[in-house]
ZAMARGU-4260 file (C-alpha; in steps of 0.2 Angstrom, whole numbers, plus 5000, padded with zeros to 4 digits):
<rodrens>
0) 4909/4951/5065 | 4913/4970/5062 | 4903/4979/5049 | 4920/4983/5042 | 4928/4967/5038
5) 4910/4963/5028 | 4916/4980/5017 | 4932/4972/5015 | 4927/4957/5010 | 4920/4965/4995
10) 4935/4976/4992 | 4946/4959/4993 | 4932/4951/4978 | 4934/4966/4968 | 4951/4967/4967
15) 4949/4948/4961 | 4941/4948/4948 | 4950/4966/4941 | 4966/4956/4940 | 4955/4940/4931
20) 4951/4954/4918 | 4967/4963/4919 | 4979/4945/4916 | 4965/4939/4903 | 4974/4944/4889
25) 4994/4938/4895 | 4986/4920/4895 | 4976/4923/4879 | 4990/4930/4870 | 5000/4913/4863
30) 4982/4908/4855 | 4977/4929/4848 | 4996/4931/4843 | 4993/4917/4833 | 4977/4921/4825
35) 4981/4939/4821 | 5000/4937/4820 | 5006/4949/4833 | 5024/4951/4834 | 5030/4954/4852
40) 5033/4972/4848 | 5015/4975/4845 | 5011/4964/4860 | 5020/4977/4868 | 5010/4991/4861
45) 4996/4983/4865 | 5000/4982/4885 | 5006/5001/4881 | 4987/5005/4878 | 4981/4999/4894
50) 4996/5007/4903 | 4992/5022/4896 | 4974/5025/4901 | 4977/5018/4918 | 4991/5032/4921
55) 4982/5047/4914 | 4964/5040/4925 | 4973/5036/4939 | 4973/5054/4947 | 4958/5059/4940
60) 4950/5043/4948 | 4956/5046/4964 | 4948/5063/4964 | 4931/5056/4956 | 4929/5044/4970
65) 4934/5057/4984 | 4921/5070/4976 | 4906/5057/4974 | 4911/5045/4987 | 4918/5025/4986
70) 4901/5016/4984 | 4894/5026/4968 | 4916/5028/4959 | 4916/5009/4961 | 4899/5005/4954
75) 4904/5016/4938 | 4922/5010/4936 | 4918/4990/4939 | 4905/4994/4926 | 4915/5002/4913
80) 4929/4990/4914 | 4918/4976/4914 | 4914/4980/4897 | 4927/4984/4891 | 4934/4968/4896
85) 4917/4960/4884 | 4920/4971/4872 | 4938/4961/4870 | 4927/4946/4863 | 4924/4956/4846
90) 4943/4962/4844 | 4949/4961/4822 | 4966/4963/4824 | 4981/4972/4831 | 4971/4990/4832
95) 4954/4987/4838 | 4965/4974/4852 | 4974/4990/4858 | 4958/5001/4859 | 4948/4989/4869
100) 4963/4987/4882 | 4964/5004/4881 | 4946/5008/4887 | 4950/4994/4899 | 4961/5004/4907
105) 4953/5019/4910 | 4941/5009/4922 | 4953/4997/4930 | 4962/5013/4936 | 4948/5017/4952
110) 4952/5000/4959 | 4966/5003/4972 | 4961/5022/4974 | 4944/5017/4981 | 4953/5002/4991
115) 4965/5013/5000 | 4952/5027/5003 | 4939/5016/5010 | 4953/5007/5021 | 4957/5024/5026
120) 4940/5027/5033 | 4935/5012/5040 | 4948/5004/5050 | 4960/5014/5061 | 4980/5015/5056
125) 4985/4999/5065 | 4973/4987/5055 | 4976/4998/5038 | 4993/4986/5032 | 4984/4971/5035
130) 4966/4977/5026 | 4978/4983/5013 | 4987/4969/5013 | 4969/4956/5011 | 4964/4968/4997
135) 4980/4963/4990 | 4976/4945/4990 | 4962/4949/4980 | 4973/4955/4966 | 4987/4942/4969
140) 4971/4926/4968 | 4965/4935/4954 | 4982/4934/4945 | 4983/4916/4953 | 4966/4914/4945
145) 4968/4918/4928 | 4980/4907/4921 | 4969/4892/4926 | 4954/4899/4921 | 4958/4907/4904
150) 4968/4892/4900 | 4953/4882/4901 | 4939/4894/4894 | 4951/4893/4878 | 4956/4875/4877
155) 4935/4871/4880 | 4930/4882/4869 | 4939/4898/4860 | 4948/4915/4869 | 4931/4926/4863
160) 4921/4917/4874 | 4935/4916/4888 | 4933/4936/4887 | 4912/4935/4887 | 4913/4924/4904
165) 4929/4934/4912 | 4919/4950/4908 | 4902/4946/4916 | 4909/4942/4934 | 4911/4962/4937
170) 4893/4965/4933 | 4887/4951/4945 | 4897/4958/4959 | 4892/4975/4958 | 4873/4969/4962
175) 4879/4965/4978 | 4892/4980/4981 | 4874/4990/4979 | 4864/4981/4990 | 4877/4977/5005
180) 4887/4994/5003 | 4886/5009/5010 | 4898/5023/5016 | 4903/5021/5035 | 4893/5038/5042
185) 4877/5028/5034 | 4881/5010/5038 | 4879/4993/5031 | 4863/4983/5030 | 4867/4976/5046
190) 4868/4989/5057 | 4886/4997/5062 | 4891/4998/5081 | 4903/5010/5086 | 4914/4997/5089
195) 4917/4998/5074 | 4922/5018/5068 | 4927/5023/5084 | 4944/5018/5085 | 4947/5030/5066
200) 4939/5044/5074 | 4948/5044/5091 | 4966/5042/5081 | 4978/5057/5085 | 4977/5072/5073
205) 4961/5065/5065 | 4952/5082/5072 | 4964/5091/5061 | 4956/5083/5046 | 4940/5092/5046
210) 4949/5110/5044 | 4963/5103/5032 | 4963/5109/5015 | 4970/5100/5001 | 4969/5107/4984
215) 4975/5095/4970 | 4989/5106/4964 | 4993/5109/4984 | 4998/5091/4987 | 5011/5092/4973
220) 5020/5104/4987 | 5025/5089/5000 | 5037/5079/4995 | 5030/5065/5004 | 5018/5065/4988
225) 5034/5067/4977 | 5043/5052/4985 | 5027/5042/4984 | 5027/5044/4964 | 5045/5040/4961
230) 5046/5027/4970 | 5029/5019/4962 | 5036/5027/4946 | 5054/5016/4946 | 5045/5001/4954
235) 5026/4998/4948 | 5034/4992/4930 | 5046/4976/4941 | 5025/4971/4943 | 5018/4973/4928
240) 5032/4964/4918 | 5030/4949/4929 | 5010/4951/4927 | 5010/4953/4910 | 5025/4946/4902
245) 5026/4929/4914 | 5016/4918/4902 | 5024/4924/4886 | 5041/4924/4892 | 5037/4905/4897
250) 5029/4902/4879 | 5044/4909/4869 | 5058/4906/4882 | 5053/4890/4893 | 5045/4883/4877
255) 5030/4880/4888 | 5015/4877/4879 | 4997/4885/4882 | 4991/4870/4893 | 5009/4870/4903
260) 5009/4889/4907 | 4990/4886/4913 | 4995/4872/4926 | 5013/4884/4931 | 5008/4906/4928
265) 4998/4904/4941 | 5013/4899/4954 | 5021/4918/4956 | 5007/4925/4962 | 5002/4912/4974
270) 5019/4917/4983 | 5012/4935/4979 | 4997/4932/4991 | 5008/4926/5004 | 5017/4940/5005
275) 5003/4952/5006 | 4997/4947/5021 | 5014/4945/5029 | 5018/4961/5023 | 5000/4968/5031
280) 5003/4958/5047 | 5023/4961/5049 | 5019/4981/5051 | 5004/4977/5065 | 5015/4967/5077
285) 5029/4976/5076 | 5019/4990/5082 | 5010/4978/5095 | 5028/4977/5101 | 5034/4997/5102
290) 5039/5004/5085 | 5035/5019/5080 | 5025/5018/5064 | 5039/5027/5056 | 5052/5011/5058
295) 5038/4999/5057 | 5030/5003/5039 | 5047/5009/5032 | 5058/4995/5039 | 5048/4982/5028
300) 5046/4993/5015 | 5066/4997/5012 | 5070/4977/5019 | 5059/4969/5003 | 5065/4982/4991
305) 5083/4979/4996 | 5082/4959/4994 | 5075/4961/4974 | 5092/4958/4969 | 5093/4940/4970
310) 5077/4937/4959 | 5090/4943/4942 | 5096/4925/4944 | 5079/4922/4936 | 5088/4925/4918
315) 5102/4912/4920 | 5099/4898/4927 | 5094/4882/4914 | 5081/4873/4926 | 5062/4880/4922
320) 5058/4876/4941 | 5070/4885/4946 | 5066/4901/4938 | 5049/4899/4943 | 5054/4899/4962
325) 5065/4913/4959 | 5052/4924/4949 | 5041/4918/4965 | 5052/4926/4975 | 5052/4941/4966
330) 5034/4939/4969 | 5034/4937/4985 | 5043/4951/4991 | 5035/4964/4976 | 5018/4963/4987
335) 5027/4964/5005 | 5032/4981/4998 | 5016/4986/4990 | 5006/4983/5004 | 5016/4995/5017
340) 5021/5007/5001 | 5001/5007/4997 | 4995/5011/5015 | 5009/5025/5018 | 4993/5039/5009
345) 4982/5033/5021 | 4996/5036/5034 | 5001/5053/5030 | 4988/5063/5023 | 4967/5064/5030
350) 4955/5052/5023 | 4945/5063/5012 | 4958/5066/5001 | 4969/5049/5003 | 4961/5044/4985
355) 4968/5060/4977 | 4986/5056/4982 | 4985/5039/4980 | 4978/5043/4962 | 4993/5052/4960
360) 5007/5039/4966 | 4995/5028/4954 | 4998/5037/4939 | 5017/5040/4940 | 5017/5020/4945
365) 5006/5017/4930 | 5017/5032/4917 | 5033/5020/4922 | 5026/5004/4916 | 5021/5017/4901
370) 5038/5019/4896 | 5044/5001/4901 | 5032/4990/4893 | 5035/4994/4874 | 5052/4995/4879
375) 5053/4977/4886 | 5044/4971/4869 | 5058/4977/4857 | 5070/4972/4871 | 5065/4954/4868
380) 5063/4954/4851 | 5080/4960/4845 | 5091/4954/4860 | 5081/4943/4876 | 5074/4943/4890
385) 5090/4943/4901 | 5094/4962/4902 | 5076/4966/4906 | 5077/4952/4923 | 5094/4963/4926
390) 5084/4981/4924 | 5069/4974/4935 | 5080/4967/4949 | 5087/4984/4955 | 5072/4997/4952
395) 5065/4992/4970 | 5081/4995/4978 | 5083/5011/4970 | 5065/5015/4973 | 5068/5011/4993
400) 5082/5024/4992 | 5070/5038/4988 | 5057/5035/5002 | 5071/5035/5014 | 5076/5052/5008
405) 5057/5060/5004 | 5047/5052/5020 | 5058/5055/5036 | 5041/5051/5048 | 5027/5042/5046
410) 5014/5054/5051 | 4998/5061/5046 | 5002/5079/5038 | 4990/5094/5042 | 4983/5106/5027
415) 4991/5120/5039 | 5008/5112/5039 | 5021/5120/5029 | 5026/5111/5010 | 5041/5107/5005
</rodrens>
């Protein structure tokens, strides 16, 4: 097997067990509102904390890891957030809840910018969907995990404990990330053929990369980058609402109890996992048969976005199934979008400073669900959740639009080319 789909193996487990941690507290919530009497305003505030440290790291974790490199920025972010997510266990109330989701954010936030950087310099631009899209399995299982998992770390014995065990997977990973990683000049323990680099270094353009220069402030002059961030900026929050408001809205809507939404949260993102790799996969053989790049990655892109729509029927009809498939769906096509809008950095810019942009898209993506998840909690609380599945439903299509207008080719951008 090629040295690089052993690195991606361990990209696909970390982004596993960073959405364990990252869903904990949306299947813990029925049992902590209960005990501490959280309102789902406060809920919301709450998520709001996270959301907010996860923006504002974002770019400045993309950079971190482009400066120090993706095996030592992923050792000290699993680390941090590992703890955080511990620290949970201890949580008094509606305050100290908020400040350890808070700090929980701030490591969370190097996940997908070391993903995509590391994608970027180990497989060449054929295979980068599909790796994108396997990483996203690993968030989707980990969303598919959670419910299941939490559900019965609570029921056996309490949510503090559920937090202690969730916690401690990231630290048991990172002793293997040390020993089996290294960056791809260096090699894995198991030595690296050129089999398995050469296709990256022999791509088009990639000569330019050497003599490129991109300053943080200078890739805030391409629209590409601007296109990237409104687009994640109207559509990142469609994700989070499903991610973090599914299990409540099944609680206080569906009347599901805390032992029914562990044996039915989970569903949505299995259809999530499902759509990563056809959206990874999709973009490759279309490719394989004669599309430009340019048609390929944006074709699935603006096709997923475009069928959102019909996932609003989620709010109206009275069957619980049937919202389930239809939030599935929503899901489904959600993750066939990500994974061709994630890859697009790697795409267009060099891979020494794909982190930085993708940190950036990141953080708009992250500031939107900022703004939308306190929103969504007073939404509920005063009126329901029926406007919100109506807002949701048209972000992507709207989002689509932009990249269409921002990103006319799909194609790696020089430091010497002119900004726009």
């Amino acid at each position: 097997m090629h040295a690089r789909w052993w690195m991606l193996s361990l990209l696909f487990l970390v982004a596993m067990i960073n959405y364990v941690d990252r869903q904990s507290l949306s299947v813990a919530v029925p049992a902590i509102r209960e005990q501490f009497n959280l309102s789902a305003t406060e809920y919301g505030q709450i998520v709001f904390a996270f959301m907010l440290a996860y923006a504002i790291m974002h770019p400045i974790a993309g950079r971190f890891i482009d400066s120090v490199g993706t095996r030592k920025g992923f050792t000290l972010a699993v680390v941090w957030w590992s703890a955080a997510s511990m620290m949970h266990a201890s949580a008094r109330g509606f305050w100290s809840l908020g400040a350890y989701r808070f700090l929980l954010g701030v490591g969370e936030a190097g996940l997908l910018p070391g993903s995509v950087k590391a994608i970027s310099e180990w497989f060449p631009k054929s295979e980068r969907s599909l790796a994108v899209g396997v990483t996203n399995v690993g968030i989707t299982l980990g969303a598919v995990v959670a419910p299941p998992l939490m559900t019965w770390l609570i029921l056996t014995y309490d949510w503090r404990f559920a937090f202690l065990i969730t916690g401690l997977l990231g630290f048991v990973w990172v002793v293997f990330w040390l020993i089996f990683y290294q960056e791809p000049e260096t090699g894995m323990v198991s030595s690296v053929g050129p089999e398995d680099l050469v296709e990256v270094h022999q791509e088009p353009n990639s000569g330019e990369e050497a003599n490129s220069d991109f300053s943080w402030l200078q890739l805030l002059k391409y629209r590409q980058v601007w296109g990237l961030m409104l687009a994640r900026l109207l559509a990142d929050p469609v994700w989070y609402f499903y991610l973090f408001w599914l299990p409540e809205y099944l609680n206080r809507e569906r009347g599901f109890s805390l032992s029914e939404i562990g044996h039915f949260a989970w569903i949505p993102f299995v259809a999530g996992m499902v759509g990563n790799l056809v959206g990874g996969w999709i973009p490759g053989q279309l490719i394989k048969r004669g599309w430009s790049l340019t048609w390929a990655r944006k074709g699935v892109t603006v096709a997923s976005a475009f069928l959102m729509p019909c996932a609003i029927l989620a709010a109206f009809v009275r069957e619980a199934g049937l919202a389930i498939a239809l939030i599935s769906l929503a899901v489904f096509l959600i993750w066939i979008w990500a994974t061709n809008l994630f890859t697009l950095p790697a795409d267009l810019f060099p891979s020494k400073v794909v982190g930085s942009v993708y940190g950036l898209s990141g953080a708009a993506g992250s500031f939107g669900a900022v703004l939308f998840m306190p929103v969504v909690g007073v939404i509920v609380d005063n009126f329901s959740y029926t406007p919100v599945f109506v807002t949701v439903g048209l972000l992507h299509p709207a989002a689509a639009c932009i990249i269409l207008l921002t990103i006319p080719r799909v194609e790696l951008i020089s430091g010497k080319q002119k900004t726009a």
